[in-house]
C-alpha positions as CSV (number, residue, x, y, z in Angstrom):
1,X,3.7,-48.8,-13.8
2,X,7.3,-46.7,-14.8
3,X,8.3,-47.9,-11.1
4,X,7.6,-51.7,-11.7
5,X,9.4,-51.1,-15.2
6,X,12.4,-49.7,-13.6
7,X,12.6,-52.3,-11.1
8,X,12.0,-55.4,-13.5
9,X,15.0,-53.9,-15.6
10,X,17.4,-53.8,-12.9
11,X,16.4,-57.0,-11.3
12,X,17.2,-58.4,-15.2
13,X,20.3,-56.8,-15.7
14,X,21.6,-57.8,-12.4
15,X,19.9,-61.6,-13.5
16,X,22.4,-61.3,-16.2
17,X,25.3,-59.9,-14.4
18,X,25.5,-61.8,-11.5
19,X,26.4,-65.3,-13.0
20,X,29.2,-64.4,-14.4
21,X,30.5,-63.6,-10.6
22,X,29.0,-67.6,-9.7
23,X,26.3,-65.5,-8.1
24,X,22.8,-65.6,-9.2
25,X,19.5,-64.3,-7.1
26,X,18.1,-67.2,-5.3
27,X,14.4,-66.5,-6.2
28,X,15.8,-66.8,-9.7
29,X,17.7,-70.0,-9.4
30,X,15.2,-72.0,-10.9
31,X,15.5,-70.0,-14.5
32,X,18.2,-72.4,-15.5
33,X,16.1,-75.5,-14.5
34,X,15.8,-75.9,-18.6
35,X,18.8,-75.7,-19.6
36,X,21.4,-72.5,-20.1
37,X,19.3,-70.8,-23.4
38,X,16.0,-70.6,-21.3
39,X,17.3,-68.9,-18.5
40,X,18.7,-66.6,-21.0
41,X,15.9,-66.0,-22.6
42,X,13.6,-65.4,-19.5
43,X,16.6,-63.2,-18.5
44,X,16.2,-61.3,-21.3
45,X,12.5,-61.2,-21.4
46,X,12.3,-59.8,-17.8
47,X,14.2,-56.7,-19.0
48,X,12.1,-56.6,-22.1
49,X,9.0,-56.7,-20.1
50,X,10.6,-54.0,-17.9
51,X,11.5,-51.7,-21.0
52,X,7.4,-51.6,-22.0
53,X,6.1,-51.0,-18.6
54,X,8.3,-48.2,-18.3
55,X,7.5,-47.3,-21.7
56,X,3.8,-47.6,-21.7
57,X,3.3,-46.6,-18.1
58,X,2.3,-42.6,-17.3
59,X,4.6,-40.6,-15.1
60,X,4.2,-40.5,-11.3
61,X,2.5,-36.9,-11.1
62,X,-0.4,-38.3,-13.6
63,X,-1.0,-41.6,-11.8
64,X,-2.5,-40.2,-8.8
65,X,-6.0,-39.6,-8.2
66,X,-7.9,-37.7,-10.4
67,X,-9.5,-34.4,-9.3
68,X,-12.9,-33.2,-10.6
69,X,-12.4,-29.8,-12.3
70,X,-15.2,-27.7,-11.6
């Protein structure tokens, strides 16, 4: 879950770096469909959304598979 955090953060910080270069991520290009605001928004949300999972989400040595202790 910490992976898919860390990799919905970057994607939405490089969302929101990229159009200032006239460059945006093509599977992205319909975020600005409703207008300028929105896409910020999503933009925003995206790294948000990132933030929690990362946040929420257990380290990589705990999300294996459990062992029985016996």
């Amino acid at each position: 879950m910490r992976q898919l955090g860390i990799y919905l953060m970057i994607f939405g910080i490089g969302a929101m770096i990229l159009p200032l270069f006239d460059l945006q991520f093509s599977i992205l290009a319909w975020i600005d469909n409703w207008g300028e605001t929105v896409g910020w928004i999503i933009r925003g949300g995206m790294i948000a959304l990132g933030l929690v999972l990362f946040l929420v989400g257990k380290p990589a040595e705990e999300e294996g598979p459990a062992e029985a202790s016996e």
